[in-house]
C-alpha positions in Angstrom: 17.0 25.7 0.6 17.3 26.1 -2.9 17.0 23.4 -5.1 16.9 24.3 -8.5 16.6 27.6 -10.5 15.3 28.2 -14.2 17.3 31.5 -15.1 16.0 33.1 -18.3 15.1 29.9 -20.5 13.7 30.1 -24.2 13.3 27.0 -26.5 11.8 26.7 -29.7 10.9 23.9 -32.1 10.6 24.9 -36.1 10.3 28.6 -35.0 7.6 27.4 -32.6 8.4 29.3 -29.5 7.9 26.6 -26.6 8.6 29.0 -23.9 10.5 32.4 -24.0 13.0 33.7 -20.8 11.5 32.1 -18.3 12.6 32.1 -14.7 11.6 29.6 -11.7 13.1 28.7 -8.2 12.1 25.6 -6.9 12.7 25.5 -3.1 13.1 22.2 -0.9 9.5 21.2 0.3 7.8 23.1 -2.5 5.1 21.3 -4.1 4.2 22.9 -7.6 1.6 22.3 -9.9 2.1 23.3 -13.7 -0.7 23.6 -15.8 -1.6 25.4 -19.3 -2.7 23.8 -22.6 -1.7 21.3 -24.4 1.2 22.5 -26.1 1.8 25.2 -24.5 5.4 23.4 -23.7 4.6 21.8 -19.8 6.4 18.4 -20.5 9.7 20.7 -22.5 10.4 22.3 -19.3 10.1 18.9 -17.4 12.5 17.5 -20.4 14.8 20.9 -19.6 14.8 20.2 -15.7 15.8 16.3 -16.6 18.6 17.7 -18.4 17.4 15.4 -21.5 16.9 18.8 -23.7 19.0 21.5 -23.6 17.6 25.1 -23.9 18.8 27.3 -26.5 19.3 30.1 -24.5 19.4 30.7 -20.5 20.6 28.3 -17.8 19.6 25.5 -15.1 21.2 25.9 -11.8 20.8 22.6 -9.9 22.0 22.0 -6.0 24.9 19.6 -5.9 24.1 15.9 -6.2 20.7 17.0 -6.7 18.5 13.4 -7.2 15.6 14.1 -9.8 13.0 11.5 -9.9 10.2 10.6 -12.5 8.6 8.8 -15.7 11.8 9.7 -17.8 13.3 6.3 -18.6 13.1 3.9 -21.5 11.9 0.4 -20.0 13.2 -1.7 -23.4 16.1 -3.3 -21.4 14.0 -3.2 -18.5 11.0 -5.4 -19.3 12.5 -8.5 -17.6 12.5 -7.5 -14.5 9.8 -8.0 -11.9 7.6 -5.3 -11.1 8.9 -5.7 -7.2 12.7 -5.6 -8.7 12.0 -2.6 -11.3 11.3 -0.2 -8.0 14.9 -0.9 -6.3 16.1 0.3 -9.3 15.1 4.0 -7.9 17.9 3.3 -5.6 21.4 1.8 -6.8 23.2 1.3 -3.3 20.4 -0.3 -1.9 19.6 -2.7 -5.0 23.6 -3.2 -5.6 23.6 -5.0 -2.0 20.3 -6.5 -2.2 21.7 -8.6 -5.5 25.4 -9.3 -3.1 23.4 -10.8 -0.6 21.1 -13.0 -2.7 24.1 -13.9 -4.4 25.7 -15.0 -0.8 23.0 -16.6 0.5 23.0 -19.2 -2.3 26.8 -20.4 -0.4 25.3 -19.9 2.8 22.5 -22.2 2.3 24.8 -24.7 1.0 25.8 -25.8 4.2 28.8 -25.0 6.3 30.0 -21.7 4.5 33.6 -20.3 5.4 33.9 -18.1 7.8 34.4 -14.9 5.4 31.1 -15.3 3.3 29.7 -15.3 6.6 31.2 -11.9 7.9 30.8 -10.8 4.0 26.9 -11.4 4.5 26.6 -9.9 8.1 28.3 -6.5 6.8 26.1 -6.6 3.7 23.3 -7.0 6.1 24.2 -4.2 8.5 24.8 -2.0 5.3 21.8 -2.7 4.0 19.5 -1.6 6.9 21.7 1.5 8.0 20.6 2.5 4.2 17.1 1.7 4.6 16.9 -1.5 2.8 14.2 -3.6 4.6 11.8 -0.3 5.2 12.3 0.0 1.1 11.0 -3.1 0.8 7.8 -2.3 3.0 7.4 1.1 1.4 7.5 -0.5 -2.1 4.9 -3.0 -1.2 2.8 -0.4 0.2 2.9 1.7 -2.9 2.3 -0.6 -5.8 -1.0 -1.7 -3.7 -1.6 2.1 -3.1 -1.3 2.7 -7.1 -3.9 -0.4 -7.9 -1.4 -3.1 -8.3 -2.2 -6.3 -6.6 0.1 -8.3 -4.3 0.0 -11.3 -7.3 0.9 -8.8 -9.8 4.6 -7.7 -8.5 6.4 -10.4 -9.2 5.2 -11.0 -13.2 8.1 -9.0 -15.5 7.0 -5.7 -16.9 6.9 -7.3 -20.3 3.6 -8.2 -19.0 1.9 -5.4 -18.6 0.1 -2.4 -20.4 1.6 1.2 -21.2 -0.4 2.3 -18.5 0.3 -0.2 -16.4 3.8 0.2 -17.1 3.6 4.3 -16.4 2.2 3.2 -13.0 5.0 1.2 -12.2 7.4 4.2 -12.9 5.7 6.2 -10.2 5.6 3.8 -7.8 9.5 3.6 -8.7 9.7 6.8 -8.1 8.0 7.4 -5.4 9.8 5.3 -2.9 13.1 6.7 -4.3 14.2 8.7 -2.0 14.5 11.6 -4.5 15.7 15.3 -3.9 13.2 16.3 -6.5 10.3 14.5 -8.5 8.5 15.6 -11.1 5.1 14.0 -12.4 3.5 14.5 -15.6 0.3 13.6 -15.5 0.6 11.1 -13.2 -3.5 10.5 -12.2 -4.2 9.5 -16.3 -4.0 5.9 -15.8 -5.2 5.3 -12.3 -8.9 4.5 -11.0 -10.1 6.9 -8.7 -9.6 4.6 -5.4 -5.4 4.8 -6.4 -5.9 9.1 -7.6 -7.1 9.5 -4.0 -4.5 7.6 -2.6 -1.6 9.0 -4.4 -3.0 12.6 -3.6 -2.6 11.9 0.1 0.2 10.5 -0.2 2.0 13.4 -1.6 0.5 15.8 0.4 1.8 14.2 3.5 5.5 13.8 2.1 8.1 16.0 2.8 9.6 15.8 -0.6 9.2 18.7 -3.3 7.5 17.6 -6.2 6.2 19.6 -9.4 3.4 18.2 -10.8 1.4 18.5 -14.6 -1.9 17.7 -14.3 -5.4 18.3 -15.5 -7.1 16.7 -12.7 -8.0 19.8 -11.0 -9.4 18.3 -7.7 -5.8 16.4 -7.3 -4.3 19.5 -7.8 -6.1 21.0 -5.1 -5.5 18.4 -2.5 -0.9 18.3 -3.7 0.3 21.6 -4.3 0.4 25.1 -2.8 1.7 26.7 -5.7 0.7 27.0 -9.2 2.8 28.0 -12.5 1.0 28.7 -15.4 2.8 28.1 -18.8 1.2 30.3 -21.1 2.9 31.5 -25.0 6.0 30.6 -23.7 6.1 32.9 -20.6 6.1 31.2 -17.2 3.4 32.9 -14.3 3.9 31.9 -10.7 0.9 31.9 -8.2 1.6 31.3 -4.3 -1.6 29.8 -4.2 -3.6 26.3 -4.0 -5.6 25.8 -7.1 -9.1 27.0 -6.4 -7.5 30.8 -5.6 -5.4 30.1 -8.4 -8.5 31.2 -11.2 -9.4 34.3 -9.3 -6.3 35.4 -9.0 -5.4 34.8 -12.9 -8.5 36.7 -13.8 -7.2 39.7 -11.3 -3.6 39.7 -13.1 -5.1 40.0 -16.7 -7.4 42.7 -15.2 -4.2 44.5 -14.3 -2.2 44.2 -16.4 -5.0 45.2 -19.0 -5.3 48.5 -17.2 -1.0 48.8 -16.9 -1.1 48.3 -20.3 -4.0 50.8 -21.1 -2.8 53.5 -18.6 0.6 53.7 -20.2 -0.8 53.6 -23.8 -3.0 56.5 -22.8 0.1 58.5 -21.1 2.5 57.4 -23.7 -0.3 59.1 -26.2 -0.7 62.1 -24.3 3.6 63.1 -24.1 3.7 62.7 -27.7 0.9 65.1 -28.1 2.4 67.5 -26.2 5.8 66.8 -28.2 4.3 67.4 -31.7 2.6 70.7 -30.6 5.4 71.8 -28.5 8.6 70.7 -30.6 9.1 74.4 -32.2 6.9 76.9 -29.9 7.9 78.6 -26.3 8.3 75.0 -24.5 11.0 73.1 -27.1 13.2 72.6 -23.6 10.1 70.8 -22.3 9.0 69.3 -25.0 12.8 67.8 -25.7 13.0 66.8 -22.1 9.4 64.5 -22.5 11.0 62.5 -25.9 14.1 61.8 -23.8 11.8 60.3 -21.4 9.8 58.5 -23.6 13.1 56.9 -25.1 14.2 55.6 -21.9 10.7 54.3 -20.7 10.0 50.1 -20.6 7.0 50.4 -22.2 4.8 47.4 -21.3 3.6 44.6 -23.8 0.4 44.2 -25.1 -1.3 41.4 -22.9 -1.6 38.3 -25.3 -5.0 36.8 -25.0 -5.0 32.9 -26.0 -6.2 31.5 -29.0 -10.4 30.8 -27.9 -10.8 27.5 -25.9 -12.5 25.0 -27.8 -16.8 25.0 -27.4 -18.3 21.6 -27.6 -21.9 22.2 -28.8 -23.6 19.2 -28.4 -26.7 18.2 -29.5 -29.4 16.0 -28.6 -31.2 14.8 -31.7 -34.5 14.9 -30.9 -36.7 13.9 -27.5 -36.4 10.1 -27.1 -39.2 7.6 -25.0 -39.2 7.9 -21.1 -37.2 4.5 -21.2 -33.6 4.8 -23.0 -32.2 1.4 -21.8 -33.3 -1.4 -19.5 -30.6 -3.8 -18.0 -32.0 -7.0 -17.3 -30.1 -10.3 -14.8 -27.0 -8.8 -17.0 -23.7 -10.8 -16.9 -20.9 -9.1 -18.6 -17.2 -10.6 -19.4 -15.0 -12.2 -22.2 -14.8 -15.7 -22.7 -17.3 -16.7 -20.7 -15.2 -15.6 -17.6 -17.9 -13.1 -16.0 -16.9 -9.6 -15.1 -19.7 -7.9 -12.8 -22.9 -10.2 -12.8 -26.4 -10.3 -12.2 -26.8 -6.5 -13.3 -30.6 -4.8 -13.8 -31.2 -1.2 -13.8 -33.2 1.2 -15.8 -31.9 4.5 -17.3 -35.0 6.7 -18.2 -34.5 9.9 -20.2 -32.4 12.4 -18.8 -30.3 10.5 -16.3 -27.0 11.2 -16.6 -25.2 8.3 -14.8 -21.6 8.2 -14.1 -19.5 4.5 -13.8 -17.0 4.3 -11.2 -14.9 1.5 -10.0 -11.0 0.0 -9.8 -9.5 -0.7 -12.9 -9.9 -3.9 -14.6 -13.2 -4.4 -12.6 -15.3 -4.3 -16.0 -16.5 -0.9 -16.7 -15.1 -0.5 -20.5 -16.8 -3.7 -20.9 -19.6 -2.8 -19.8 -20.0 0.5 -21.8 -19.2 -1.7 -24.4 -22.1 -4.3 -24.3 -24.8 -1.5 -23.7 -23.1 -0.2 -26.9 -23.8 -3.5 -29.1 -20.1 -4.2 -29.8 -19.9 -7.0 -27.3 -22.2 -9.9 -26.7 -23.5 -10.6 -23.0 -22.4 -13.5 -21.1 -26.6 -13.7 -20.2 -29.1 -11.5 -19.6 -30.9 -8.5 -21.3 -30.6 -5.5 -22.9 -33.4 -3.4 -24.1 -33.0 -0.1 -26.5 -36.1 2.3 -26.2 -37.6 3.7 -29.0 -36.1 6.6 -31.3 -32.9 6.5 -29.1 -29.9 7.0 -31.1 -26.0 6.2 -29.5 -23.0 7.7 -30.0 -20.3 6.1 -28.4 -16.6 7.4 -27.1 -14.1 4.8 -26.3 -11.1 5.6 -25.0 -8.4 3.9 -27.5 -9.8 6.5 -30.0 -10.6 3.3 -32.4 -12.5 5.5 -35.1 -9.5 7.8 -35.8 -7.2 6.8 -39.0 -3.8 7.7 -38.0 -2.3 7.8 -41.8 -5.5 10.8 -42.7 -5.4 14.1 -41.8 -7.7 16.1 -39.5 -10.2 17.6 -42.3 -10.8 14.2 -43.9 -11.5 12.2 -40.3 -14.7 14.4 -40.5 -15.5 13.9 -43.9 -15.7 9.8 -43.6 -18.9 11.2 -41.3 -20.5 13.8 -43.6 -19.1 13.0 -47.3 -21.6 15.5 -49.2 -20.5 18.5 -46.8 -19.0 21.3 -47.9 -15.0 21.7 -46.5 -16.1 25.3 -44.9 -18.6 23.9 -43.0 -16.3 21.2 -41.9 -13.4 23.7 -41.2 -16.4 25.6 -39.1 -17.2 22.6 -37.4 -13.3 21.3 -36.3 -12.3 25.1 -35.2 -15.0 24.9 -32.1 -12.6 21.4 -31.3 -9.8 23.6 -31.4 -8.6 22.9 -35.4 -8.0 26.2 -36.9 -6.4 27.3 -39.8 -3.6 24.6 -41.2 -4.6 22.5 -38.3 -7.1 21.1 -40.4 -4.6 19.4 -42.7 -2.3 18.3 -40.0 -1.7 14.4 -39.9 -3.8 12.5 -37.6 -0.5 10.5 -36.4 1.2 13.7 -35.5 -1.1 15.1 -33.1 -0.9 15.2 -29.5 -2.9 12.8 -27.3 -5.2 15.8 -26.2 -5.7 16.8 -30.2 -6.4 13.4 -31.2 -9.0 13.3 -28.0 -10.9 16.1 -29.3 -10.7 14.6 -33.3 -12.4 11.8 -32.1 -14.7 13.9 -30.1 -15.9 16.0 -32.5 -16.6 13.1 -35.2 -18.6 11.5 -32.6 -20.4 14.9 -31.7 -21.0 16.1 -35.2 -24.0 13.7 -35.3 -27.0 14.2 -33.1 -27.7 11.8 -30.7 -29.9 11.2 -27.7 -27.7 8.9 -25.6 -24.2 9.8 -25.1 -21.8 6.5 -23.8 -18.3 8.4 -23.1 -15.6 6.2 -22.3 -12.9 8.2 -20.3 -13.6 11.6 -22.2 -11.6 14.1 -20.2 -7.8 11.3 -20.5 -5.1 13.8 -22.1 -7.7 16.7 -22.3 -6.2 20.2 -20.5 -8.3 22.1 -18.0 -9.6 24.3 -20.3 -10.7 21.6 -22.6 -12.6 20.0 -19.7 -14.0 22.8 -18.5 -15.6 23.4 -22.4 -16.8 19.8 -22.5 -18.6 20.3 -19.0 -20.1 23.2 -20.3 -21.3 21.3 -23.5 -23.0 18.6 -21.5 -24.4 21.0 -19.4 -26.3 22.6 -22.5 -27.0 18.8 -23.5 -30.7 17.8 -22.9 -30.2 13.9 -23.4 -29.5 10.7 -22.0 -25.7 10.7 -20.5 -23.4 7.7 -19.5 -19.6 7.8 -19.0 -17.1 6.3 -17.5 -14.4 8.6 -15.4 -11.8 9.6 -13.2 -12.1 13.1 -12.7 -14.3 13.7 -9.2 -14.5 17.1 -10.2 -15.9 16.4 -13.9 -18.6 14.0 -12.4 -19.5 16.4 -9.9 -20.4 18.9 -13.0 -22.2 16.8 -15.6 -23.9 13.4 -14.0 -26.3 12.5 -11.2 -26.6 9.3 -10.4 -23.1 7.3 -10.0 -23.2 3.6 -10.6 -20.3 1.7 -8.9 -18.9 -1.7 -10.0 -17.5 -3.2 -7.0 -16.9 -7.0 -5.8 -18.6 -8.2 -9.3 -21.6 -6.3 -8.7 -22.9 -3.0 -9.7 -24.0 -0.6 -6.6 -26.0 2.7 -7.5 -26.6 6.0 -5.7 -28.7 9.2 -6.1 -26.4 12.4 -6.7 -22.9 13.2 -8.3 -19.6 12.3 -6.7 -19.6 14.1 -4.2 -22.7 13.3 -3.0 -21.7 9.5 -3.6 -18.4 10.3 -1.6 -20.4 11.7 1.2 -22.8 8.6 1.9 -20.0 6.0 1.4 -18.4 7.9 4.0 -21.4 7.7 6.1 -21.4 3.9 5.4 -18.6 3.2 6.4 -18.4 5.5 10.1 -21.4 3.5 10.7 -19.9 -0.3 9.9 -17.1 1.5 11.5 -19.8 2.5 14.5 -21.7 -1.0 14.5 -18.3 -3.0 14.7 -17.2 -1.3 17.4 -20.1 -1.8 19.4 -20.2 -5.3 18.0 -16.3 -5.7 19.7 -17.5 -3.8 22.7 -20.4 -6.5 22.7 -18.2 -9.7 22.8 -16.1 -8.1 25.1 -18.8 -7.2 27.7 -20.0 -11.1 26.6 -16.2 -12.2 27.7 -16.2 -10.3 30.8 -19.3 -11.9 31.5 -18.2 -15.5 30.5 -15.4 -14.7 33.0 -17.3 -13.8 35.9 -19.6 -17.1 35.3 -16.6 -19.1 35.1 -14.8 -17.7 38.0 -18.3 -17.8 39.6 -18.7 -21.3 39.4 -15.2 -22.4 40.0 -15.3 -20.4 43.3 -18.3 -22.2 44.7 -16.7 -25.6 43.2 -14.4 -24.5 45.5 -16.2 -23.7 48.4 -18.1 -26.8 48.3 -14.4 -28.9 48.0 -12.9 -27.2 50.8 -16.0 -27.4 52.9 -16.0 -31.3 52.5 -12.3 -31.6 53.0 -12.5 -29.7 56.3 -15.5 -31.5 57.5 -13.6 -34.9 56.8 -10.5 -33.7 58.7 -13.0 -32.9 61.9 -14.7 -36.5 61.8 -11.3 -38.0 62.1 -10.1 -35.5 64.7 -13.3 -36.3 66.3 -12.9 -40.3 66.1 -8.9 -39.6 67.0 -10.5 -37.9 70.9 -12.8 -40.8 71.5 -10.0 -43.5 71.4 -7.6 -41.4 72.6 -6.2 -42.0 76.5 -8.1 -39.7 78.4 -4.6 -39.4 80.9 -3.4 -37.5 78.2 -4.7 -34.2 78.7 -2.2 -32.4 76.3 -3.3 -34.2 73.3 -6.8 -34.1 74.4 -6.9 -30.1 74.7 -5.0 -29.8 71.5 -7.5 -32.5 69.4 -9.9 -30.2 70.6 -8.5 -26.5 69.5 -7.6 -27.7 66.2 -11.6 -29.0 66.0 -12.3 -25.9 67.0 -10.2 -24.5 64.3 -11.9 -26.3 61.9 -15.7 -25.7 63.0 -14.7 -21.8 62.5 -13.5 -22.3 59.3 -16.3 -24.1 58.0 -18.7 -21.4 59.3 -17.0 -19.1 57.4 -16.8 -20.8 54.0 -20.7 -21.7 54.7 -21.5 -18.2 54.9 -19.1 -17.1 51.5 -21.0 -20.5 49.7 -24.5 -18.9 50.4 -23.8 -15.2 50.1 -22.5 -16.3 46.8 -25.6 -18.0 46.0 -27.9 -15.7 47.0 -26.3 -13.2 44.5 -25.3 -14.8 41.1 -23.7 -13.0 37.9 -26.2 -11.0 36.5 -26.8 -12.6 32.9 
């Protein structure tokens, strides 16, 4: 079923063409990732599907009653509400009865409400589960602790929490939603990569259709089955998961280079033949080939994009074998310990990467090894000729009120501005870029500013704080390819699995206040935690298989025991009852036959009986439970 259809769109912004008659049909169930550089007009579109933008030319066609879900709201009248109570917003009906009934049950508690409020609450309550009301409020619990919230956390107001924290919560709103149609833009930038991985299979097991912006390439792998490439304003659709998604590209540039070429070269060989034929023997035919020519589509010229950006990084010189030894290392702020008790050694060349939940202390961390935070305890020793650089993710060395040229000068005053303008156009800053405003730049732009001030220095240890956050895949894929070529010392904090998989090998995890390392890159990390954990998984089971062959066993002892208790209790009990029937025939009249004979029988009785338990009491004996 169709959904929604983009028929034709063009937008531009200062004669900026954002994107130019572009056509998409989004079909129920699809799941579509987006993807192109930053800038290249990805969040537009979304803006266009919201209906918050209007195009300047073409139309959006949406299905009747069509629900679209997303981070598209302003949260300033919002930031009251608890984290648990921003989520029902997602769904009106459902909230609108949810505030009736706690508005009830304040009478109801009162003590002997009328008999209407009573019938008021029961319909409210009937209402309220037909629409799904009680599973919404599993499902929303589920998701915030799903997208690294903790139970404590969902009932503080927003007002309490970060912009990324605050983003999160606008997922998780939308998420449980109920939505026709969700679109998320960028939704993996401010979650740790425990929550990415479980957002990731959470969409891919939904039924709901969902487009997705994202430069996270391995999430886009595991959500969507169809890519669309926004590239110079034209739109390119791929029925394809993500890794099929670059060959195939390459193929269609291929093609449509040798379209292009193949009609140039026929296009070039008609008008030869017009301009020699025009006014000899074969005017007809040479009349009949312009015709032609005036009615043929000739192709366009494929546009190549502007060069990606090239991070050349360099070293600075060989440091010692030892770069930085960790020593009994507590970490935190205000005394209040983060990860504790933290040793390890980072020798020349390693190239470790720091995983963990947000929050758990890795920034700090980074931080401390970088000398702008002091140690709770413990040691921290600097090798000889090492020298840092230092990436932190709030972008702390860029001025906002400068613009892009002079950000490099504060690092190289004396240099000469074409050396500079040299330098910022491998960042991507060509041109008049280098004289935009630092403030007006987009989040990836101001990423790369800061990443080129920090790179235009040599050093031999790089500390990278969250490197690849608003960065497109191109971008990343440059950076990777810089670090590749990088012969020093490497730490960094990240999200991306498939980014640690390219540039580290060792991965250092902070978990539970303590800091857990392993030989290899992500993957190879992922791959013996899973191992871990099928073997806990393995020894519990046995352990449970254990205690209950130890219960089954306790059982058998006990009903062992109580068995022969018994035994020996019925035993005694029937040999009592003999003795008297016994004592009762020697006083008894020995006229009376009749009572006689049956004084004897029922002794008779008994002897047989206590034979039998005898023989059950030894038999049991002679084989106990085995232990």
């Amino acid at each position: 079923m169709l959904l929604l259809s983009l028929s034709n769109i063009s937008k531009k912004f200062d004669d900026q063409t954002i994107v130019e008659n572009a056509s998409l049909a989004i079909q129920e169930g699809d799941k579509i990732g987006f993807v192109g550089r930053n800038g290249a007009g990805k969040t537009t579109l979304f803006h266009i599907i919201f209906g918050q933008i209007r195009p300047d030319s073409g139309s959006v066609d949406k299905q009747k009653g069509l629900r679209i879900g997303g981070v598209a709201q302003e949260l300033d009248d919002l930031l009251e509400l608890s984290l648990y109570d921003f989520c029902f917003l997602s769904q009106p009906e459902i909230n609108d009865i949810r505030h009736q009934m706690a508005r009830l049950e304040t009478s109801l508690n009162s003590g002997n409400p009328p008999g209407e409020i009573v019938g008021e609450y029961q319909a409210l309550t009937q209402r309220y589960e037909e629409l799904g009301g009680y599973r919404m409020e599993t499902e929303i619990k589920l998701v915030l602790v799903g997208i690294g919230f903790s139970q404590g956390q969902m009932n503080r107001p927003l007002s309490s929490f970060s912009g990324g924290e605050r983003n999160r919560a606008q997922i998780a709103a939308a998420l449980v939603g109920n939505y026709d149609l969700l679109l998320l833009d960028e939704p993996t930038n401010h979650l740790d990569i425990e929550s990415t991985i479980w957002l990731e299979n959470y969409i891919a097991a939904s039924r709901a259709t969902y487009v997705i912006i994202s430069h996270d390439r391995r999430f886009l792998q595991g959500t969507v089955d169809k890519i669309v490439r926004l590239s110079m304003g034209k739109l390119d659709l791929f029925h394809c998961r993500y890794d099929k998604y670059m060959e195939e590209r390459e193929k269609r540039i291929e093609l449509a280079a040798h379209y292009f070429r193949h009609q140039a070269e026929e296009i070039a060989r008609i008008e030869e033949f017009i301009r020699r034929n025009m006014a000899g023997q074969k005017t007809k035919q040479a009349q009949s080939k312009q015709k032609y020519l005036a009615r043929l589509k000739r192709l366009e010229r494929p546009k190549l994009e502007l060069d990606q950006p090239t991070f050349h990084i360099l070293d600075g010189g060989r440091s010692f074998r030892q770069v930085v030894k960790v020593e009994d290392l507590t970490i935190g702020y205000n005394h209040l310990p983060l990860v504790e008790w933290v040793s390890f050694e980072q020798t020349r060349g390693d190239r470790i990467g720091l995983i963990g939940p947000n929050g758990c202390g890795k920034t700090t961390l980074l931080k401390t090894l970088g000398g702008l935070l002091e140690p709770i305890a413990g040691d921290i020793t600097v090798g000889q000729n090492v020298d840092v650089a230092y990436f932190d993710q709030e972008l702390s060395n860029l001025n906002l009120n400068g613009d892009v040229i002079s950000e490099l000068w504060e690092v190289d005053p004396m240099a000469e501005s074409g050396r500079l303008r040299s330098f910022l156009a491998r960042f991507g800053f060509s041109g008049e870029d280098v004289f935009k405003r630092v403030s007006l730049l987009s989040g990836g732009e101001k990423t790369k500013l800061s990443l080129s001030k920090i790179l235009y220095r040599p050093a031999n240890l790089m500390i990278f704080d969250e490197p690849t956050n608003h960065l497109d895949i191109e971008s990343i894929e440059a950076l990777e390819e810089g670090l590749d070529n990088y012969h020093g010392t490497l730490l960094v904090v990240s999200h991306d699995r498939e980014f640690l998989d390219h540039v580290v090998n060792h991965i250092f995890e902070i978990k539970d206040n303590r800091l857990n390392r392993f030989i290899g890159n992500y993957t190879d990390y992922a791959a013996k935690r899973q191992t871990t954990n099928v073997k806990k998984k393995v020894a519990s089971e046995e352990k449970k298989a254990s205690y209950e062959q130890f219960k089954e066993k306790s059982r058998q002892k006990s009903r062992y025991k109580k068995r022969l208790n018994q035994l020996a209790e019925m035993i005694a009990e029937r040999e009592k009852k003999w003795e008297e029937l016994e004592k009762e025939e020697l006083v008894a009249d020995g006229s009376d036959w009749e009572k006689l004979n049956g004084l004897r029988e029922q002794r008779k009785s008994l002897e047989e009986e206590i034979i039998e338990l005898y023989i059950e009491k030894e038999t049991m004996e002679k084989e106990p439970p085995r232990e």
